[in-house]
Backbone as CSV, one residue per row, in Angstrom:
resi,resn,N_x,N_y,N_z,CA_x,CA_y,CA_z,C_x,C_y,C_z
1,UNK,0.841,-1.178,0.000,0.000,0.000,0.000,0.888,1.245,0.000
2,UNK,0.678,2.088,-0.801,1.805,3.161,-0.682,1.288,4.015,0.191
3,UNK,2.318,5.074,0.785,2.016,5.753,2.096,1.634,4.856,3.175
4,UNK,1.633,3.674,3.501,1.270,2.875,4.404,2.796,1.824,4.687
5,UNK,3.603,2.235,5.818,4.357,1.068,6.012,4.203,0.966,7.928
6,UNK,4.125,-0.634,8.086,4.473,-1.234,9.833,6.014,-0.367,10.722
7,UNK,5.708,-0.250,11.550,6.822,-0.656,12.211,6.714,-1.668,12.990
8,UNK,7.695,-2.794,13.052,7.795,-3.817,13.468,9.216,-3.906,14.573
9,UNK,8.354,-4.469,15.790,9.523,-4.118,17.017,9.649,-5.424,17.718
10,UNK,10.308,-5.806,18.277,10.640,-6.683,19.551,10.660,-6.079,20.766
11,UNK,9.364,-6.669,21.857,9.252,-5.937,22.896,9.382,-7.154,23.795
12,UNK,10.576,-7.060,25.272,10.892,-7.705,25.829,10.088,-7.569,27.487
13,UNK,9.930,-8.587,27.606,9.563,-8.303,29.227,10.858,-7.462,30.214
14,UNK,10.533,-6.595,30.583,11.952,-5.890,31.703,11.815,-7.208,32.659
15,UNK,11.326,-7.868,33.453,11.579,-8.883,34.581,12.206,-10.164,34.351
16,UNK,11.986,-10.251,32.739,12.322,-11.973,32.250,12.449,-11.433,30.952
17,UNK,13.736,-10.615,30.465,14.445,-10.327,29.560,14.175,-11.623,28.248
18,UNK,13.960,-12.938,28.694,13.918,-14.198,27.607,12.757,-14.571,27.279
19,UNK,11.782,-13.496,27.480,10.159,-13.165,27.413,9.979,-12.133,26.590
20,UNK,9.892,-12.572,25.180,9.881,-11.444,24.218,8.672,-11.838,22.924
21,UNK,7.954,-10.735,22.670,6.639,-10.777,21.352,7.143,-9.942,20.633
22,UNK,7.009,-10.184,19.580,7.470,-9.300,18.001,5.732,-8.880,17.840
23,UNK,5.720,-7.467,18.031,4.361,-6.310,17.555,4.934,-5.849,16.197
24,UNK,3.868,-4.959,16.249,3.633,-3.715,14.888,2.697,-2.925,15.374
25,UNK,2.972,-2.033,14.649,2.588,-0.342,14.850,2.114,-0.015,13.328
26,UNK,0.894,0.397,12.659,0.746,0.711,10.938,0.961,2.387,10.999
27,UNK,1.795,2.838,10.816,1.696,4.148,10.365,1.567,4.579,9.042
28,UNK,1.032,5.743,9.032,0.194,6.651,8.029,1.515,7.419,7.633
29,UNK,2.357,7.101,6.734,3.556,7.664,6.516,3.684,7.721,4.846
30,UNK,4.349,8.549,4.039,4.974,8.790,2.909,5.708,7.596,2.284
31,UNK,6.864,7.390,2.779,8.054,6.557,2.818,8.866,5.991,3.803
32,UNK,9.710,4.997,3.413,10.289,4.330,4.669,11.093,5.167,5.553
33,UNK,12.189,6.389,5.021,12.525,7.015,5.667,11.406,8.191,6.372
34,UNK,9.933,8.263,5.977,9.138,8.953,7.349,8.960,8.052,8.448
35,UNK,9.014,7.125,7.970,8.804,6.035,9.113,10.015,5.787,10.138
36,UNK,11.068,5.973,9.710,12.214,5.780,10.322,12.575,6.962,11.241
37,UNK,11.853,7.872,10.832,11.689,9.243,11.440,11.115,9.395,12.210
38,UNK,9.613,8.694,12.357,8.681,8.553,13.584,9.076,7.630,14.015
39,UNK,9.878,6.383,13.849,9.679,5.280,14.712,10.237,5.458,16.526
40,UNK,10.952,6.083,16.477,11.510,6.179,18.018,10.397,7.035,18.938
41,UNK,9.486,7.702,18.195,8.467,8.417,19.280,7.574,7.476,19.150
42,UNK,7.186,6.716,18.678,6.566,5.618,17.950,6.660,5.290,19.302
43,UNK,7.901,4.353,19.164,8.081,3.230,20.319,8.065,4.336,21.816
44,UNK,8.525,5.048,21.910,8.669,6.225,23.350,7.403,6.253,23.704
45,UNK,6.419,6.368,23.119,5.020,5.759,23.385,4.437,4.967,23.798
46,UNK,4.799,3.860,22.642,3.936,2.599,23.555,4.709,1.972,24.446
47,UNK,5.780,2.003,25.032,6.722,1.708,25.997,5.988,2.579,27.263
48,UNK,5.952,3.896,26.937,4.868,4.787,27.637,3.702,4.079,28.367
49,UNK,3.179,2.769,27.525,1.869,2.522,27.921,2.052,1.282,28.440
50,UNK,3.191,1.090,27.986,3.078,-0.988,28.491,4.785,-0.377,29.314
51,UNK,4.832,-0.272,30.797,5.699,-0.076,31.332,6.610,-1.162,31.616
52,UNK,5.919,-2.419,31.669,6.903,-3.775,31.799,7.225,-4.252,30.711
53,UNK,7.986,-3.869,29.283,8.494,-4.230,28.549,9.470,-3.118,27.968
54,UNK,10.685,-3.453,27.702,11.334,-2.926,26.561,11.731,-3.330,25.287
55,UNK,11.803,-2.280,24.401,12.349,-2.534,23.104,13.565,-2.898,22.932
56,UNK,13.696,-4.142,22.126,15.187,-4.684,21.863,15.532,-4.352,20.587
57,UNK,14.613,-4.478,19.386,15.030,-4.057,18.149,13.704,-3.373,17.332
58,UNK,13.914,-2.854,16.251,12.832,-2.328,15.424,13.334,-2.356,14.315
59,UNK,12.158,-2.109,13.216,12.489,-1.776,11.662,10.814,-0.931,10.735
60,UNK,11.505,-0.368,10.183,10.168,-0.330,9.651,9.387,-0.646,8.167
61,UNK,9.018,-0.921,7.674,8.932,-1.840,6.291,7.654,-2.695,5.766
62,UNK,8.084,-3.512,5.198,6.560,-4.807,4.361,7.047,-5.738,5.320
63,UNK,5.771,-6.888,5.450,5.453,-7.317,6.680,6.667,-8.810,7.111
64,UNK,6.841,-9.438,7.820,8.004,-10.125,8.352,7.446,-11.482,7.083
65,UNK,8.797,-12.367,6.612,8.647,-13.220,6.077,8.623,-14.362,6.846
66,UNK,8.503,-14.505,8.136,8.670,-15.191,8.594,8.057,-15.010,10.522
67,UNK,7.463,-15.817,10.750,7.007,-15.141,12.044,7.718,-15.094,13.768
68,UNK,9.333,-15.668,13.118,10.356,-15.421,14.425,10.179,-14.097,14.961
69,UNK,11.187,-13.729,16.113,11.255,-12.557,16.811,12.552,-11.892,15.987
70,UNK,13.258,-12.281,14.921,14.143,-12.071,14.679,13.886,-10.446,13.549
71,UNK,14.860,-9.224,14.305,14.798,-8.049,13.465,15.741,-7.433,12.550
């Protein structure tokens, strides 16, 4: 979809670091570099909202080929 790309993150439990879900975020963006541009307030956000997890990695792009945690 143009103007439409995920950001796709790995969010870790802070208590049990080896407790980790691969999300997405759809932003309403131009191109990959707007996305790369919002992604850190992006995540400063929902980290904001879910206080027991942190972010280990991100990207932003077309959707995972594969459904590991791997970024």
């Amino acid at each position: 979809m143009p103007g439409f790309f995920f950001l796709y993150f790995t969010a870790c439990m802070t208590n049990s670091p080896d407790t980790c879900e691969a999300r997405r975020l759809a932003l309403d963006v131009a191109d990959a570099r707007a996305c790369q541009h919002v992604a850190q307030p992006q995540l400063a956000r929902w980290v904001g909202t879910h206080p027991d997890y942190r972010i280990t990695g991100w990207r932003c792009g077309a959707p995972l080929r594969d459904p590991g945690t791997r970024i």
